[in-house]
N, C-alpha and C positions, 0 to 999 in steps of 0.2 A: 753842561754841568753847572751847577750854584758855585756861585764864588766861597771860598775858603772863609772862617770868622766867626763871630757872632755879630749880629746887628740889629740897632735899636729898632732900626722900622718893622713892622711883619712883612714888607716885601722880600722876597727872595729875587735878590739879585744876578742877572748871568757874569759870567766870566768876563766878556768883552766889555763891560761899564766899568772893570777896575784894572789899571794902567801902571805899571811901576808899583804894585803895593799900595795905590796911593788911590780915595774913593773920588771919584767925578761924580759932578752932578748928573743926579739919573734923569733920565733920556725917555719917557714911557713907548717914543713910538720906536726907540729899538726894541723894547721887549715883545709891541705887537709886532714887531716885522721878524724876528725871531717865533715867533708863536703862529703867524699867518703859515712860516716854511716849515713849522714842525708839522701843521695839521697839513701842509700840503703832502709832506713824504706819509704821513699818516693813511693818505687817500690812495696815493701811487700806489702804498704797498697791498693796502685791501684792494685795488683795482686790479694789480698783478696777482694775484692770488684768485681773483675770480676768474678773469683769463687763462686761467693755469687749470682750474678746477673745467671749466667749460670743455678746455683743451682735451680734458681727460678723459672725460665723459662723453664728447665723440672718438668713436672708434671704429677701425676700420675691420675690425673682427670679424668675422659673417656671423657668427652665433650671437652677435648683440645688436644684429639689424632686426628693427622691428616690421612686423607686419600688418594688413589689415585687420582689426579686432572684429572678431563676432562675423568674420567672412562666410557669406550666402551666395552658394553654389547657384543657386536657381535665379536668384537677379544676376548674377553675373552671364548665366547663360545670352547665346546670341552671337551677332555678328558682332565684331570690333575690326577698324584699322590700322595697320602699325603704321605711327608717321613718325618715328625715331626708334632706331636702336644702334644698342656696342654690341657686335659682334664676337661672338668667341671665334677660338681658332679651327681653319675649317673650312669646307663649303657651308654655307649658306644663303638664304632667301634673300634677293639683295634687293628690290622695288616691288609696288603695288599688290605687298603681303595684306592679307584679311586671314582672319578666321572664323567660324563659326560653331562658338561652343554649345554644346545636347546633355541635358541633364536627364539620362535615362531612370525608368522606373525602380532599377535598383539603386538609385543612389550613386550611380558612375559616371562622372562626365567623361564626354569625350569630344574629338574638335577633329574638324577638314579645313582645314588651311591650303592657300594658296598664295604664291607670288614665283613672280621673275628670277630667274637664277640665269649666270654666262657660267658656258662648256668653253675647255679647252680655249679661253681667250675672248672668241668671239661671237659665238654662239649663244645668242638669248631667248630662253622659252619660258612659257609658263608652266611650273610643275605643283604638283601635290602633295600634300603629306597628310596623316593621320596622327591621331595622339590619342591616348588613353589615362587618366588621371587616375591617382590614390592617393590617400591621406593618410600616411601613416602614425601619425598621431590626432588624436581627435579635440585634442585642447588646441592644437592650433592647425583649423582645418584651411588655413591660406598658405600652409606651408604644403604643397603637395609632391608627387612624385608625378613624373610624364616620364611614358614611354612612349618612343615616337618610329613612326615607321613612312621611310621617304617611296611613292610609290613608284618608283623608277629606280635601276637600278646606280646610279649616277649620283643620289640623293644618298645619305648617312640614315642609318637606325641606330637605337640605343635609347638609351636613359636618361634622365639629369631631372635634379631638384625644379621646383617650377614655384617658384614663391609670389604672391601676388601682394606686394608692398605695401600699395596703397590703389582702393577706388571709388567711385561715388558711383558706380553701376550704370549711370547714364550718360556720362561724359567720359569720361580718362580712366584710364587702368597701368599701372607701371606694373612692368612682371621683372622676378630676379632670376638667378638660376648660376651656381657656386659649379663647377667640373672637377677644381679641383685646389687644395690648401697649399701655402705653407705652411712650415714649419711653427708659424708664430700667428697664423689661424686666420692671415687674411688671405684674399683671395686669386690664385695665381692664375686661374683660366678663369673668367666672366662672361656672362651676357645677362643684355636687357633688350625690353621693347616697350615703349610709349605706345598706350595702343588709346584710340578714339572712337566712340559711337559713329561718328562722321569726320569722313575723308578728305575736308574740308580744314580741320584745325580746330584748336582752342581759343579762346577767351583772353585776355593779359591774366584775370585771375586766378584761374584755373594752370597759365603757363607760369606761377610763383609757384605754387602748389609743388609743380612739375619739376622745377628749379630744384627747390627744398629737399623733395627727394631725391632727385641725384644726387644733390650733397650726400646726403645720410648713407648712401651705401656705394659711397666711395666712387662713382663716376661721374662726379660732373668734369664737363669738359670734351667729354669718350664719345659723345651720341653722332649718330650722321642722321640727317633727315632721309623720310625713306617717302619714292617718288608714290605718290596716286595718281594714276592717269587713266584707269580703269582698264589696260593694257589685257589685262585678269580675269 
């Protein structure tokens, strides 16, 4: 705060250069060293405020994960191999999964997937499954529905959201897939899968890419690398 008074100078003097009521000779480099720390808290507060704003606008919501824009069934068709995924709860495909997605003449994809899954502990085979895709909204056709049917009877069928995050159709593909909510709209049963053109791996900059979206829908950290050894 300015000190108390009137005074002949037009500077506006701070509080600390008057002592006892009594004026000292003014000091110019306490007023910039006063003024360097106002505009430093000046910066702090707009720095904590962008941080805040950043904070807020990541979300772990599933209805505010975005997806691939302008998603094409027909490039995405084909062989992919998963070299990471989260698991939901459950049996599941646990090494040298592929699948092979079929853009039929009506407009239906559908997919034959296979990998390794252990029975009862010890028991490791290669099994099968099928899936059938729909889109039930057509404004976002990366958001689809899979129903899936395990061809043994050892293997789970049923339903689940089948979102395809992000891909560039010729290298990477991350798929999502929500089972089930809480209360406060994040996601209480998950899964994913990193799936690749080749069995082989990524790039470093295509593995940022991959990084970034895990961030975004709330798994990084969750993936286990998934073996290719062509077992399959």
């Amino acid at each position: 705060m300015p000190a108390s008074g009137v005074h002949t100078s037009p500077v506006i003097r701070p509080a600390s250069v008057v002592c006892n009521e009594k004026e000292q000779e003014y000091d110019p480099s306490t007023t910039l060293g006063l003024g360097m720390m106002h505009s430093k808290y000046i910066f702090l507060a707009v720095l904590a405020t962008l941080l805040e704003n950043c904070m807020a606008a990541h979300t772990c919501v599933v209805d505010s994960f975005t997806v691939k824009e302008n998603f094409d069934l027909k490039r995405y068709g084909g062989r992919w191999y998963a070299l990471a995924k989260k698991d939901p709860e459950g049996l599941f495909l646990q090494d040298n999964i592929s699948a092979e997605y079929t853009l039929g003449e009506d407009g239906i994809m559908t997919a034959s997937s296979k990998g390794r899954v252990k029975l009862f502990g010890f028991w490791v085979i290669c099994a099968d499954m099928a899936a059938q895709y729909s889109i039930p909204d057509p404004a976002y056709p990366a958001k689809m529905y899979m129903v899936y049917q395990g061809l043994a009877s050892y293997l789970s069928s049923g339903g689940d959201n089948y979102w395809v995050i992000d891909t560039d159709y010729e290298n990477y593909a991350i798929t999502y897939a929500c089972r089930s909510l809480t209360t406060d709209g994040t996601c209480k049963d998950g899964y994913s899968i990193i799936f690749s053109r080749n069995p082989r791996g990524f790039t470093p900059a295509i593995q940022r890419i991959i990084r970034q979206k895990q961030e975004e829908i709330c798994m990084a950290g969750q993936f286990q690398p998934v073996l290719q050894s062509g077992a399959c």
